[in-house]
Structure formats: structure tokens, C-alpha cells
N, C-alpha and C positions, 0 to 999 in steps of 0.2 A: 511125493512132493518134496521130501526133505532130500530124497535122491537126488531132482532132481535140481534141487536149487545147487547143493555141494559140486555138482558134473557141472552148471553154469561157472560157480565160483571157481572153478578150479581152471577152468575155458579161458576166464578171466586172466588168472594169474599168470597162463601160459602167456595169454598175449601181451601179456606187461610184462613178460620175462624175455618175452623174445624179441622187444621192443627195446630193450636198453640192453641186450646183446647186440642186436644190431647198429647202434648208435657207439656202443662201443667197439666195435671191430672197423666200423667205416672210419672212425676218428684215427684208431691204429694202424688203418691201411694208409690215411694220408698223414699221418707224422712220422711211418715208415718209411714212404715215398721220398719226402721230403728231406732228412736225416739222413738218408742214403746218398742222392744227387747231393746234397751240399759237402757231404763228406767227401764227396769225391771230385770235387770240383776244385782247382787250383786258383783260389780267389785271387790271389795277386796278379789274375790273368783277365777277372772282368775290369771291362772297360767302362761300365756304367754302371750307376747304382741301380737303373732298370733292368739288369743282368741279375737280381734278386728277386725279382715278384714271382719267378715260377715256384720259390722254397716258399713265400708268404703266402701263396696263394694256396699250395698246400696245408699251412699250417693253419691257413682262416677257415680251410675247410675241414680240417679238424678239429678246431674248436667250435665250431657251427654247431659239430656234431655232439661235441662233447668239450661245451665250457670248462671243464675243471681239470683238462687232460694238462697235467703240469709241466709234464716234459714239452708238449708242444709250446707250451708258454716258456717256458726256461732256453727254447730253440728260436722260439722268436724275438726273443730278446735280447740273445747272442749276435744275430741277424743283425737288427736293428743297429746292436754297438760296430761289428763287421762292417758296414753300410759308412757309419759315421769316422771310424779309422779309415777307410778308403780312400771317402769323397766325403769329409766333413762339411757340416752345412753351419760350424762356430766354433771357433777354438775349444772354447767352454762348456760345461753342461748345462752351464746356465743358460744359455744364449742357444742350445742343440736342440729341436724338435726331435731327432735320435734319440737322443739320447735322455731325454724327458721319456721318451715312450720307451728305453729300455727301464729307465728305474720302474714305471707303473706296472709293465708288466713283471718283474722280481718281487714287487710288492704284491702282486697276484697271486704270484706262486709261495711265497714264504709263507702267507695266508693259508694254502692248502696243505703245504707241506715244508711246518714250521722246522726252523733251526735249522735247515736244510744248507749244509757248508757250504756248497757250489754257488749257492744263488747269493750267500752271505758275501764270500769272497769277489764274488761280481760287481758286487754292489760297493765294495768297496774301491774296487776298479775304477770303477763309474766316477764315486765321488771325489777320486783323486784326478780327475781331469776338473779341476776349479779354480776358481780364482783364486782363492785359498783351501787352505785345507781344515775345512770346518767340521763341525762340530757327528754331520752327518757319516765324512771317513772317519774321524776317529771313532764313531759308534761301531759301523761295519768292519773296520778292522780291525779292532780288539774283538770283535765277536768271530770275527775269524781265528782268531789267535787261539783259542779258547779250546777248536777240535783238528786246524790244519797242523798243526804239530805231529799229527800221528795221521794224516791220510796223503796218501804220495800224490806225486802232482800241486795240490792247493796251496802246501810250505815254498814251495819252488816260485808258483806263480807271484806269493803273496812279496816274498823275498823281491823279485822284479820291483812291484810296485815301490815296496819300499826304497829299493837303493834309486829307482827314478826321480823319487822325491826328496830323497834322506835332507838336503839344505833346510826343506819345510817342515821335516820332522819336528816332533816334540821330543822332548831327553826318553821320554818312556815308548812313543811311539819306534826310537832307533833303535833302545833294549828290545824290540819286540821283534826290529826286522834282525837284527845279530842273530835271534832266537830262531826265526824262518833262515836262516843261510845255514846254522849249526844243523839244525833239521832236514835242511837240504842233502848236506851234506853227508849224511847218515844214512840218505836213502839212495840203494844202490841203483834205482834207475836214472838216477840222474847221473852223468854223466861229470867228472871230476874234471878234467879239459875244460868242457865248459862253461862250470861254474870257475873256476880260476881265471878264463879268460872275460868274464861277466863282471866278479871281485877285482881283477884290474882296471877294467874301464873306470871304474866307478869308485877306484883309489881306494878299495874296501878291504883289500885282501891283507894286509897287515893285522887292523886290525881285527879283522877276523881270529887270525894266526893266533892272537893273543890272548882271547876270549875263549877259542877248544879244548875241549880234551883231549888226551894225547892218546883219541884211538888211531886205528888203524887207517881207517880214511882220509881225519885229519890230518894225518902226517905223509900222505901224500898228497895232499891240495897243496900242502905248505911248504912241502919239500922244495929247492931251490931246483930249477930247471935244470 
């Protein structure tokens, strides 16, 4: 009897094991799917925002599967902001049903997979499309500041943001973005060309000049043409 109850329980466990393997591979086949085609699509070539529902529709079918699949949620929400740089549907974030449903979903995923830079840095994206820049970016972007100094890519992006806004800067928020350009700059995939031609528009590159140290990088950003 006792055999056989252990050979039922164990019957059991197989099928609740093969049950949330399966729920997991179907969610990763469609955030697979999904992640693929959009990476390989030249978005500045769709014509409509309904030129997006084939990657959402993958990505609803992967969280069908599997609510907590983060990445599909951090993919959707790049989407969504994609969607609203394209074909904005409100200057503002305020005013953006996009963009309302990008923060919700980052708020989803920071929930799962807290402290998480990328979604931190997003979000900060987000909030600097505002009418001002309240209290919400300045949270997100000093939380960025905190790990993008040392992960390639994130310093580069967060620098963007910053100099797009710099007039609306706070005195500490513009020590911060100098911080993201110094970091930029350090890191050799970025490309020196075009952070100097970035640091020009943006009548930055002085003082930048003035703020480095005199490695080797920096003294060919700043070097005279």
C-alpha cells in the first residue's frame, strides 16, 4: 500500500513537472519568436503602428504562458515605447496611453527582477518625456547612475537623455549626466567620432574637455580636428 501510494505521489510530481516545463518552453518559444522578427526588422520602415501586433501577439502568448517571463515583459514595453516614438498618440507621458502602458509594464518586471539596470534606465527614458521633469525621472535616473557607470551601453544611453534635456536639468542631475559622457567615453565600444559629433550639437563638448582626465581617450575626443 505504502508502495503504492509513493509510485501515485511520484506519478503526481512527474506530471506537475512536466506541466510547468511545458508552460515554460511554449512562453520561450514565443519570446523567441518574437525577439527575433523585431530584431530584425527595420522599424523606421513600418508604416503603421498595426505593423507591431505580430511581436505583441507573440509576446501575449508568452505571458499567457508564463505571466512572470520578464524578458517578455521588458520586450513589451520597449514595443510599446517603439510604437509611441513612431506614431505618438501625445507629446507627453502624461497624455500617452503608450506610454502609461510602458511604465506598467517596467513596474512589472522590476517587481520580478528587482534593481534590474535596463528597466531602471527605461524608465527613466519614459519619464523624461514630461511636461516637466519631476520627481519620478529624477528617482529613475539617479538610480541609474548608481550601476550604469560600469555597464557598457546604459552610460552612453543615459548620457543621451541627459544632454536632450540638460536646460531642465537640476545642478546635480547635469553632474550626473558629465558623469555618463566621462563613462562613455572610457568605454571603448563607443565610438569617439560620435560622441564628439553628439558633444557638439549639444554645445557640451567644452565642457566636457574640462571636467576629464587626461587619459588616453580623452585626449582624443578633445583633441582639435
Amino acid at each position: 500500500m505504502v508502495r503504492l501510494l509513493s509510485l501515485s505521489f511520484l506519478a503526481l510530481l512527474i506530471f506537475i513537472l512536466s506541466g510547468v516545463a511545458i508552460r515554460f518552453a511554449a512562453a520561450d518559444f514565443y519570446y523567441e519568436r518574437a525577439k527575433t522578427a523585431y530584431s530584425a526588422t527595420q522599424l523606421n520602415e513600418l508604416q503603421r503602428s498595426e505593423m507591431f501586433l505580430p511581436f505583441l501577439r507573440d509576446l501575449e502568448s508568452a505571458l499567457t504562458w508564463r505571466s512572470s517571463h520578464v524578458d517578455a515583459i521588458d520586450l513589451k514595453a520597449d514595443i510599446f515605447y517603439q510604437i509611441w516614438w513612431l506614431f505618438p498618440d501625445a507629446q507627453y507621458y502624461e497624455e500617452s496611453s503608450l506610454l502609461q502602458s510602458s511604465i506598467k509594464l517596467h513596474e512589472s518586471g522590476l517587481l520580478i527582477r528587482k534593481n534590474w539596470s535596463y528597466s531602471q534606465a527605461r524608465m527613466a527614458l519614459i519619464f523624461s518625456h514630461g511636461r516637466e521633469l519631476g520627481p519620478e525621472f529624477d528617482l529613475w535616473f539617479k538610480s541609474t547612475h548608481k550601476i550604469a557607470l560600469y555597464e557598457a551601453g546604459l552610460a552612453r544611453s543615459m548620457m543621451t537623455v541627459g544632454l536632450a534635456n540638460w536646460p531642465r536639468l537640476s545642478r546635480l542631475q547635469q553632474q550626473i549626466t558629465v558623469e555618463f559622457i566621462v563613462a562613455s567615453i572610457e568605454q571603448k565600444s563607443n565610438s569617439l567620432s560620435d560622441l564628439k559629433a553628439e558633444l557638439t550639437v549639444h554645445k557640451k563638448l567644452g565642457l566636457v574637455c574640462e571636467n576629464t582626465g587626461h587619459t588616453e581617450r580623452s585626449s582624443q575626443l578633445c583633441a582639435p580636428d
